[in-house]
N, C-alpha and C positions, 0 to 999 in steps of 0.2 A: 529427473525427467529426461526423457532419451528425447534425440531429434527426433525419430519416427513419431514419435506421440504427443508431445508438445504443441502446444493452441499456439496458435498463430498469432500476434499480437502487431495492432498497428502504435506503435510512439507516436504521439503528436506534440511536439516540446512547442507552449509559447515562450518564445526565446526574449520576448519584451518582459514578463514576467517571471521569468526563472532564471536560474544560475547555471554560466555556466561551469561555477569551480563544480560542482558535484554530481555533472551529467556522469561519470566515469563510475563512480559508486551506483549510482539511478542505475544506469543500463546494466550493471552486475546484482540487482536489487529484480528488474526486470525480468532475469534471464532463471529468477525461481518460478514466476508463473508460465513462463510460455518462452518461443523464438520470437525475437523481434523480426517480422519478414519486413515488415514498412517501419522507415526512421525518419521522419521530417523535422525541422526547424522552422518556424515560421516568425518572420520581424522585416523590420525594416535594416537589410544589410547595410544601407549607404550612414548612414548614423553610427555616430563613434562607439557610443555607449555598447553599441555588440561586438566587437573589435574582439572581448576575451572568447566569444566563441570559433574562431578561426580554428583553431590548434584544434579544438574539439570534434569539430563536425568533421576534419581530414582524417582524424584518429578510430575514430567509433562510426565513419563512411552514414551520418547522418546528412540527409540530403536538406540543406538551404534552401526554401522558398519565400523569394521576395517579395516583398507587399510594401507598398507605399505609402505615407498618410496623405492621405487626399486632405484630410480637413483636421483641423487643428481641434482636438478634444474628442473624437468620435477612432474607437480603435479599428481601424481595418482590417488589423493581425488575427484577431476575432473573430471575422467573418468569415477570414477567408479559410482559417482551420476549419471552422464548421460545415462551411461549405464543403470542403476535403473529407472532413469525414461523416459526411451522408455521403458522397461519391461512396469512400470505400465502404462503408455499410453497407449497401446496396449491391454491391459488387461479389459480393461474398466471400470473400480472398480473405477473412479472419476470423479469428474465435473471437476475438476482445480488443479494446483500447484501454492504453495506458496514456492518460491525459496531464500530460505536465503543466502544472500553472496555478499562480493563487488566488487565481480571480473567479469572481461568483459567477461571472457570463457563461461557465460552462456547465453550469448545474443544469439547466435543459437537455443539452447533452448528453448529459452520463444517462441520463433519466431515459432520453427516446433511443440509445445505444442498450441498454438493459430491457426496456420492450420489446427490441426486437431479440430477447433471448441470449446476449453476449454479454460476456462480463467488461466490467470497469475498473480498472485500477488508476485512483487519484495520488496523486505526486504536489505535495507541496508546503509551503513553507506553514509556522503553525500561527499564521496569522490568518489562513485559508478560513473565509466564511463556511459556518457549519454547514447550508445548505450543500453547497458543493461537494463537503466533505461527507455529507449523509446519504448523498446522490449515486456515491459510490458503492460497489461492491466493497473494495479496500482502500484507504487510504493510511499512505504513508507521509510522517512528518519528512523534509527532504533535513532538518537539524538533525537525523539520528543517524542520515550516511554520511557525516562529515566525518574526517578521521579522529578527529580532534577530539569525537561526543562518543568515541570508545574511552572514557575512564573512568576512574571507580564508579563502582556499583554504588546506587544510593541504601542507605541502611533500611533495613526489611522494615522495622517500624514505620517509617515516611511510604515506603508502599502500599502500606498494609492498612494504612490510616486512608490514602487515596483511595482506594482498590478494592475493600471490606466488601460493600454493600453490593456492586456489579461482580465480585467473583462467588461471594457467595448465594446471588440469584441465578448467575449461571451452571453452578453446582447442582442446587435444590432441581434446578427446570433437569436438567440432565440425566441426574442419579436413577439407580436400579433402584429394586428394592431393601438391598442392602445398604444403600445408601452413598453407595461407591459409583463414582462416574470418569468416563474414560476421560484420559485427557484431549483427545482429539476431539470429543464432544463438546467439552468445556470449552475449548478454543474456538468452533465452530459456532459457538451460541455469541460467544463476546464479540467475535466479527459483524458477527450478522445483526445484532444490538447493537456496536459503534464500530463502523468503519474504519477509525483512525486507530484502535485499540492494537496496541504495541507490545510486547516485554520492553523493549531497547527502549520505549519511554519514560520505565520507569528504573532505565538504568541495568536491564538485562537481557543477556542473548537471548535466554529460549522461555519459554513459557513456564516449562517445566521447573527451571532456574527459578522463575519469580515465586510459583505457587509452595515451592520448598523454603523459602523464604519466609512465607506468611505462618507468623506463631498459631494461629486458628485453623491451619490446614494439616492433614495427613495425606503421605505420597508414598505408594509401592510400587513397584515394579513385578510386573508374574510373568512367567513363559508363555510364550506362544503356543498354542493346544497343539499346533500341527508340525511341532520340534521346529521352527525358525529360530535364528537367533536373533530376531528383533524382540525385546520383551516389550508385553502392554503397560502401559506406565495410567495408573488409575488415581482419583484425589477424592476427597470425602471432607465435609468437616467434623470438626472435635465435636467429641458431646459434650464438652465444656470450655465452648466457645461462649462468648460473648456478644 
């Protein structure tokens, strides 16, 4: 995605509720949908407990905004993202937000951010209440940018036992009449059916990876009609699958 063309994207990190060891992989995770034009942080600075985001927010020029707890039990850090981002919605200065945090308060949110026609991308850990994470256009678990959760691939059987019934409904809904459907269609049905739907969840890079994986599945790749060197990479199931 070139700067010229790239959706504009506002970060909004609750920094009471996120980490900051894996903002550095997040905003390289970010920088596949869109530019980050706006980067905020939003917490209570004077509180120890955000102390590790220091290094981070000088590094990655994410701007700190201070919020205080007025009252013990009632989050103000909350409010005040949200407040901030109806400003920027309204403003027009973005294509989307990308909403860091694992809290359910922001499933409103994503939800009157998507009305008005902008996409949503959810960031969080995989303890994040489903609504939130359904609220989303995408969500990403933040356990698959740690570095640590690059290793081995989990074995095709333990995916394939996961993953059977959602990859083969997304096939059937997709398919030609040959029974062959592109993978980029496939991929687009499983987002849009669950937001958090990953490969690297289930232990791999590309989608493509996972569906080559599954003993039930068939994968080719054909030429591009108009001589590209991108070939279409297409999936179908077995006719004696199970």
């Amino acid at each position: 995605m070139s700067n010229a063309t790239a959706s504009k994207l506002a970060v909004l990190f609750d920094a009471d509720n996120a980490q900051a060891s894996v903002v550095k992989e997040l905003m390289a995770e970010v920088a596949k949908y869109g530019a980050a034009t706006v980067k905020r942080a939003y917490g209570d600075w004077t509180t120890p407990n955000l102390a590790g985001w220091k290094e981070v927010l000088h590094d990655l020029a994410i701007q700190p905004i201070q919020q205080f707890r007025y009252t013990v039990g009632k989050n103000a850090t909350d409010s005040a993202l949200i407040i901030d981002a109806m400003d920027i919605l309204h403003s027009g200065a973005v294509d989307g937000f990308c909403l860091v945090s694992s809290d359910s308060d922001f499933t409103r949110l994503a939800t009157r951010v998507r009305e008005s026609g902008l996409s949503v991308y959810g960031f969080g850990e995989k303890k994040t209440p489903k609504p939130f994470v359904a609220a989303c256009d995408k969500f990403v678990y933040t356990e698959i940018l740690r570095p640590q959760a690059a290793g081995p691939q989990v074995t095709a059987p333990v995916a394939a036992d996961a993953l059977k019934p959602a990859l083969i409904t997304a096939i059937e809904a997709m398919a030609r009449e040959d029974r062959w459907a592109t993978l980029s269609s496939v991929g687009s049905y499983l987002t849009e059916t669950s937001p958090a739907f990953d490969p690297r969840n289930y232990g791999f890079k590309k989608l493509v990876e996972l569906l080559r994986g599954q003993p039930y599945l068939e994968v080719k790749s054909m030429p591009a009609a108009d001589g590209s060197p991108v070939a279409h990479i297409f999936v179908r199931i077995k006719e004696d699958a199970n």
